[in-house]
N, C-alpha and C positions, 0 to 999 in steps of 0.2 A: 135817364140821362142826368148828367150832372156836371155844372160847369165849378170847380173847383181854383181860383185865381185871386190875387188882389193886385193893388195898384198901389204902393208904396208911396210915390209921388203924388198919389191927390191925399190917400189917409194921411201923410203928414200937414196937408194944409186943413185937415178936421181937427184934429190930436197930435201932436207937435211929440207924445210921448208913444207913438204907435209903434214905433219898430222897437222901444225899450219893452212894450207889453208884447208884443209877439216871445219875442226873447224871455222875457218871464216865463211864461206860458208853456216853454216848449215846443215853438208850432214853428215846424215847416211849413212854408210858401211857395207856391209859384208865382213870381212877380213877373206881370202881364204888360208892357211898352207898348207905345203906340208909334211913338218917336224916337230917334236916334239920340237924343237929349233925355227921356225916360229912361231908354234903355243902361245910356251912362252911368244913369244917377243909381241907378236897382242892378248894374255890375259893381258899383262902390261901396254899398250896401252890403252885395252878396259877399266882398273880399272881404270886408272887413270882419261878418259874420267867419267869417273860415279863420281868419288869423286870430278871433276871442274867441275860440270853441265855441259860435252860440249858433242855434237850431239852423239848418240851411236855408237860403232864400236861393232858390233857382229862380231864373234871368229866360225870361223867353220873349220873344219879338212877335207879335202877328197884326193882322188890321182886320177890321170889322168887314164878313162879310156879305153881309147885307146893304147896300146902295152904299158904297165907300164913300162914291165922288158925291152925293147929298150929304151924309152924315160927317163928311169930315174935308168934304172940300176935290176937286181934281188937285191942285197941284198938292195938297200934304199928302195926300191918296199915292201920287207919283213918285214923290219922297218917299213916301212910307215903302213902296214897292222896290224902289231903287236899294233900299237899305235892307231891307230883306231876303234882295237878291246877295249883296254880297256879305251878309252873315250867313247866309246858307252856300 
């Protein structure tokens, strides 16, 4: 198995220059949201990738599913489900 993903909005609070080194590098992404404010921020990312010719960053939504409501709380858990119903 192998879980293939990054999170765009926390690496930029590591390395402020992380989506310029993706982009170097030539590396496709799958950027992983937790939140409907993630998800924005790694769709802004992905446009802007497509309109500079530079590597694709795919945009997908999911929640942890292992104890959601411990790991991340009921109601962001509710959120997170609400908004996943209506991107899907």
């Amino acid at each position: 198995m192998t879980d293939a993903h990054c999170h765009p909005c926390d690496l930029l609070e590591h390395d402020i220059n992380a989506e310029r080194e993706r982009r170097r590098t030539g590396t496709a992404a799958a950027a992983s949201a937790t939140s409907r404010e993630q998800f924005e921020f790694h769709e802004a990312l992905a446009k802007k990738a497509r309109e500079e010719g530079a590597p694709p960053l795919y945009c997908y939504f999911a929640l942890h599913p292992q104890l959601p409501h411990i790991s991340q709380g009921a109601e962001k858990t509710q959120k997170g489900l609400d908004y996943l119903y209506k991107l899907a």
